[in-house]
ChimeraX commands (.cxc) that place a marker at each C-alpha (Angstrom):
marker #1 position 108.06,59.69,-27.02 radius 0.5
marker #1 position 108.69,63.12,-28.70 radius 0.5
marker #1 position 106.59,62.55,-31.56 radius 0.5
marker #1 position 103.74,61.17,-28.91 radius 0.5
marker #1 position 103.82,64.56,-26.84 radius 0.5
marker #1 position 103.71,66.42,-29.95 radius 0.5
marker #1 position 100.87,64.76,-31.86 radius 0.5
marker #1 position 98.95,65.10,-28.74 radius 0.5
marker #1 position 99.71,68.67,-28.17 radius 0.5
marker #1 position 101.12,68.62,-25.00 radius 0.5
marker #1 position 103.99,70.11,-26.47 radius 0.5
marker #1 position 103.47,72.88,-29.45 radius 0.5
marker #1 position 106.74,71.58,-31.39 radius 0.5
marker #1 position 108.28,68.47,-31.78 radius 0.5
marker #1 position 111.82,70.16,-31.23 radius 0.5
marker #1 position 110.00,71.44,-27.77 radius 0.5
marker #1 position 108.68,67.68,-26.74 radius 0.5
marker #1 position 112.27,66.46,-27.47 radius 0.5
marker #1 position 113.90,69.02,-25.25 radius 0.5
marker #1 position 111.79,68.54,-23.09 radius 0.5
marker #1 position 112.12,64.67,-22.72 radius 0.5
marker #1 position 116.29,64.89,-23.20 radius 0.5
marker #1 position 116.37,68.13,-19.93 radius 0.5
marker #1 position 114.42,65.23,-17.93 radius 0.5
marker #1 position 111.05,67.00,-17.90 radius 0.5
marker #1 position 109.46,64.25,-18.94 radius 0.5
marker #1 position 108.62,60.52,-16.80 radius 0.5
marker #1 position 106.87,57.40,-18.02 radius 0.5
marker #1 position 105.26,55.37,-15.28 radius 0.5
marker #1 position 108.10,57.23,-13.02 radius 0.5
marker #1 position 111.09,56.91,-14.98 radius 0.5
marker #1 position 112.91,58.91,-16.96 radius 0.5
marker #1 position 113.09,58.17,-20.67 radius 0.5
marker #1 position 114.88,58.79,-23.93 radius 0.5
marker #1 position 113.41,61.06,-27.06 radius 0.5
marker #1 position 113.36,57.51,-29.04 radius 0.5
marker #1 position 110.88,55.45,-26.03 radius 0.5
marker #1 position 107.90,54.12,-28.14 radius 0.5
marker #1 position 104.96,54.48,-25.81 radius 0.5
marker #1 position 102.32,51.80,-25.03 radius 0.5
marker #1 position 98.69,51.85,-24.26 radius 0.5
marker #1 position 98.29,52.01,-20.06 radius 0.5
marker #1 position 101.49,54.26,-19.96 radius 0.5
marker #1 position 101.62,57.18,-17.57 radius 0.5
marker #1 position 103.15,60.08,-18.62 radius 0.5
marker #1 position 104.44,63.12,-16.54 radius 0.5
marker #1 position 105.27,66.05,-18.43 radius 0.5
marker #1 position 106.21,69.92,-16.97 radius 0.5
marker #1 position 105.71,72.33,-19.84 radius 0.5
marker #1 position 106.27,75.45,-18.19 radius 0.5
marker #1 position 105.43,76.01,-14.83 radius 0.5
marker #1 position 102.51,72.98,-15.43 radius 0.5
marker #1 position 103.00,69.46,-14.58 radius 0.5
marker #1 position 100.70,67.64,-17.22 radius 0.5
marker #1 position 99.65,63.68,-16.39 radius 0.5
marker #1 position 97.98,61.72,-19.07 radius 0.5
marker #1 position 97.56,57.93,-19.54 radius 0.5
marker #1 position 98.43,56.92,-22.94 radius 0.5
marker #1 position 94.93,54.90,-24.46 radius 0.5
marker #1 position 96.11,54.63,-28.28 radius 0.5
marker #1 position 99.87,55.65,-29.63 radius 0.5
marker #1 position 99.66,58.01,-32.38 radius 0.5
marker #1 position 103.07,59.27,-33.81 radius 0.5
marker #1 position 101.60,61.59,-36.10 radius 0.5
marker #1 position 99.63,64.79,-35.63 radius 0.5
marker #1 position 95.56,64.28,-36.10 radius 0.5
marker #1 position 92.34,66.43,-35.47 radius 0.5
marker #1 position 92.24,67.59,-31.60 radius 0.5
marker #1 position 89.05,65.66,-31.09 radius 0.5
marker #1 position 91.27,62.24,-32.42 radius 0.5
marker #1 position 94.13,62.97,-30.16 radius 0.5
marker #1 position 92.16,63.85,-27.32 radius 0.5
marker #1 position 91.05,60.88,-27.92 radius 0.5
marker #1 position 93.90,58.94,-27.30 radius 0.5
marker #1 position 94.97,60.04,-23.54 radius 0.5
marker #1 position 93.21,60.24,-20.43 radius 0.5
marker #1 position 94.14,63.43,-18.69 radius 0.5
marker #1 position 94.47,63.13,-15.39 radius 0.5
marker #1 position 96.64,66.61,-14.96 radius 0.5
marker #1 position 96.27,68.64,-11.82 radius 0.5
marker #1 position 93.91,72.06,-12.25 radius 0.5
marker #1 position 96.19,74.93,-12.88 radius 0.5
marker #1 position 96.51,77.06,-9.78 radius 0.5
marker #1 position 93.88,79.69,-9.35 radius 0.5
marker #1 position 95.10,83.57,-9.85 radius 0.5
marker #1 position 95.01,85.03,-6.66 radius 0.5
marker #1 position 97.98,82.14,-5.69 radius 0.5
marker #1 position 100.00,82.63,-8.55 radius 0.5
marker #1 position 103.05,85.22,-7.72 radius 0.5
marker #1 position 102.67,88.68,-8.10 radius 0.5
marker #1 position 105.71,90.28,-9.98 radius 0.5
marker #1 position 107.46,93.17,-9.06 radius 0.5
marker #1 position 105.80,96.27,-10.52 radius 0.5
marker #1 position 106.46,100.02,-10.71 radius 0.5
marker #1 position 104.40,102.73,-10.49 radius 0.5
marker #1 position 103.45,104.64,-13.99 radius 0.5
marker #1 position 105.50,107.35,-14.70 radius 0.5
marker #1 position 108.20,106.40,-11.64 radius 0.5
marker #1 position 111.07,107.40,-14.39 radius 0.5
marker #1 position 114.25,105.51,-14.68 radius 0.5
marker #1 position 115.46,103.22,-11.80 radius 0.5
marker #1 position 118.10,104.54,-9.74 radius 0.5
marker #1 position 120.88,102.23,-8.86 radius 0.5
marker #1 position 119.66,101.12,-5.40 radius 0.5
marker #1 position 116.32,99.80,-7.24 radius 0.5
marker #1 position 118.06,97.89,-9.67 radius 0.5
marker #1 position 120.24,96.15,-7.35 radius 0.5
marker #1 position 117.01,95.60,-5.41 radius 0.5
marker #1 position 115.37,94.25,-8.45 radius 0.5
marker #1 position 118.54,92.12,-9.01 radius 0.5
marker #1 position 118.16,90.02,-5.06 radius 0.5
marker #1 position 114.38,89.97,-5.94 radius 0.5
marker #1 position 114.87,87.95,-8.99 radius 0.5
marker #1 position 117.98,86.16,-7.45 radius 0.5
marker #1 position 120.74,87.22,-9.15 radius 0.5
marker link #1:1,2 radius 0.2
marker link #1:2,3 radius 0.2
marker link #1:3,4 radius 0.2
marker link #1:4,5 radius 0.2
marker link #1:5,6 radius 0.2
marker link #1:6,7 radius 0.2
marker link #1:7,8 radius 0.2
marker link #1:8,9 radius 0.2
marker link #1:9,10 radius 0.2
marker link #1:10,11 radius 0.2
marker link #1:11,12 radius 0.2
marker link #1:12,13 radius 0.2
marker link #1:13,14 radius 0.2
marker link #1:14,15 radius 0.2
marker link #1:15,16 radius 0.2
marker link #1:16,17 radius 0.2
marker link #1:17,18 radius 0.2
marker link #1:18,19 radius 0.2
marker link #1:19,20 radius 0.2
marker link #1:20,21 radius 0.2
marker link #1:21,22 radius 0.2
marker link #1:22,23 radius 0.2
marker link #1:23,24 radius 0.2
marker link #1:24,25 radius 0.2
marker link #1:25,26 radius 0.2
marker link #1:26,27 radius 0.2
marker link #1:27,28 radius 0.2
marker link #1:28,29 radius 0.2
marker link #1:29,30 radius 0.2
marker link #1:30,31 radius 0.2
marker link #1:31,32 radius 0.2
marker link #1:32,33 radius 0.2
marker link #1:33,34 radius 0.2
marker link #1:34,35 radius 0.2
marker link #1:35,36 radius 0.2
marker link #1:36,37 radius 0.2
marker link #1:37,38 radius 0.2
marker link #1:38,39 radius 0.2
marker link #1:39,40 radius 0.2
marker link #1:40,41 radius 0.2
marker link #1:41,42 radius 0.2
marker link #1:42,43 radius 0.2
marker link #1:43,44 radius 0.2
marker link #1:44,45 radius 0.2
marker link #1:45,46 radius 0.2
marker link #1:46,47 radius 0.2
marker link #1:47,48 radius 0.2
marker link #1:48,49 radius 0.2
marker link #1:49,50 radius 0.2
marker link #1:50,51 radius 0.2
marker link #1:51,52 radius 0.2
marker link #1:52,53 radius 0.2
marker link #1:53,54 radius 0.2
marker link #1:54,55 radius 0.2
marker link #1:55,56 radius 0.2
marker link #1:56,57 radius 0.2
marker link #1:57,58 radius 0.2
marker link #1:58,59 radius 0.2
marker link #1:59,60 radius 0.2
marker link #1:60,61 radius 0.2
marker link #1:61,62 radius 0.2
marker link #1:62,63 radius 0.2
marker link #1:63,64 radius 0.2
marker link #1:64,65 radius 0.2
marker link #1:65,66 radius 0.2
marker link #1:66,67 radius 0.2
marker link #1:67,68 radius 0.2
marker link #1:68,69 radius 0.2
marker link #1:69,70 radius 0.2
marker link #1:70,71 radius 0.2
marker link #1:71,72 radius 0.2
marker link #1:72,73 radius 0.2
marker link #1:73,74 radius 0.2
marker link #1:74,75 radius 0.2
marker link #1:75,76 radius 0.2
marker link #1:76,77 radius 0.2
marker link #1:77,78 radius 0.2
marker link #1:78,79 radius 0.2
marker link #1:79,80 radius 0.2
marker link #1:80,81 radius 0.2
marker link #1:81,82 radius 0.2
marker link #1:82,83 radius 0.2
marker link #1:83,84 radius 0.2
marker link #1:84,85 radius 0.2
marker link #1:85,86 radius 0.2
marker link #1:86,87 radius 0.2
marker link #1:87,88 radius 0.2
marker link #1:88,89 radius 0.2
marker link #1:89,90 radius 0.2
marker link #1:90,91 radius 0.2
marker link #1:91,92 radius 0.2
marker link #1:92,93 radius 0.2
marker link #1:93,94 radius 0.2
marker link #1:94,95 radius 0.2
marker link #1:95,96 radius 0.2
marker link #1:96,97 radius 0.2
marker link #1:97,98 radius 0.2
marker link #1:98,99 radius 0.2
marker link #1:99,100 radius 0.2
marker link #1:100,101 radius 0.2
marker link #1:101,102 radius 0.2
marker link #1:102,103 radius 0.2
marker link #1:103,104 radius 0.2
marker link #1:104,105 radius 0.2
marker link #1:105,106 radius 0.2
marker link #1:106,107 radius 0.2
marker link #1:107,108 radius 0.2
marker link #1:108,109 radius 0.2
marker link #1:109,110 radius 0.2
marker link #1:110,111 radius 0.2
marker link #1:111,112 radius 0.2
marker link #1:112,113 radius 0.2
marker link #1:113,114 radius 0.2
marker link #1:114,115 radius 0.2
view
């Protein structure tokens, strides 16, 4: 499974695909799997890299890394579009030149990022 998500670059390293599949980020046809699963052709896969939930169907099992255009080849992606920018979350910002913050705004930062 790890070295499927990484020859297919869903994941950048294959240390990353296995951490991801072992912290349970990652489902075939629904279920959770181990780093070691050997995928088959029809498999759905459900990955979250990041804030992304990736879905591909498996067409052809590669273990090792090819071309992009090969391992393109060898999913069907089938992901969600990522959201558009105006509904992604604005972070907290300060204004330019606002100096240090005082104790009340870092305790304010603090609740805003849930600490």
């Amino acid at each position: 499974m790890d070295a499927f998500l990484w020859a297919v670059r869903i994941y950048k390293t294959r240390t990353a695909a296995k951490d991801g599949v072992v912290g349970g980020h990652v489902a075939v046809n629904g279920e959770k799997v181990k780093p070691s699963y050997r995928v088959k052709p029809g498999d759905r896969v459900e990955a979250r890299v990041g804030p992304r939930l990736r879905i591909v169907e498996v067409v052809e099992p590669i273990e090792k890394r090819v071309g992009a255009e090969r391992a393109a080849a060898c999913l069907v992606d089938h992901s969600p579009p990522p959201p558009r920018p105006e509904h992604a979350a604005v972070a907290a910002a300060r204004e330019r030149g606002a100096g240090r913050p005082t104790k009340r705004d870092r305790r304010a930062i603090s609740r805003l990022r849930g600490r």
